[in-house]
N, C-alpha and C positions, 0 to 999 in steps of 0.2 A: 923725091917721091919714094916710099914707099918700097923695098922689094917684096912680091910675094912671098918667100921665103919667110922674110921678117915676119909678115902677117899670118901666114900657117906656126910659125913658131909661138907666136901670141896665142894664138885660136889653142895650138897642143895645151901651151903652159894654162889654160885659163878650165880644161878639160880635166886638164887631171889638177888643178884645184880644185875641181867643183867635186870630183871624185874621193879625193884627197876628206873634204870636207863632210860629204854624206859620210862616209867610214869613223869620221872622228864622233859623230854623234850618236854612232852606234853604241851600247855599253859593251868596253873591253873584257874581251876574252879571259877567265883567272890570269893564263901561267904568261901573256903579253901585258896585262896591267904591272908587272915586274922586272920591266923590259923597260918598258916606255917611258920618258919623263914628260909628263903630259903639258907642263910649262914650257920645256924646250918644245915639243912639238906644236903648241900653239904658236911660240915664239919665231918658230921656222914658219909654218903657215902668213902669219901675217907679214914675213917677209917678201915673201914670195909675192902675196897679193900686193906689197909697194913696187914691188921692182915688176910685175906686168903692167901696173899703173903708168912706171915712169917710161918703159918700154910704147906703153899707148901714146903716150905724151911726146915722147920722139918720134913717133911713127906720123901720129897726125897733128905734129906740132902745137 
């Protein structure tokens, strides 16, 4: 079963992707588009949303 915890921890990470994601559709700031490597940043992203996936998947088997 399930810990709470687990499931608040899911609900966090799933927040601040959605967060995460409205900001990246934003168009970047000049002096942060110099900053940013927006491949790596995609590339982090869609991590993230695997590993809440596989997190969901062990939660509700």
């Amino acid at each position: 079963m399930p810990s709470d915890r687990m499931i608040e921890a899911i609900g966090r990470l799933e927040r601040a992707l959605s967060r995460i994601e409205t900001l990246a559709e934003r168009p970047p700031a000049p002096q942060a588009a110099a900053t940013i490597n927006q491949e790596e940043a995609v590339a982090a992203l869609r991590s993230l949303d695997a590993l809440i996936a596989d997190l969901k998947e062990t939660v509700h088997g």
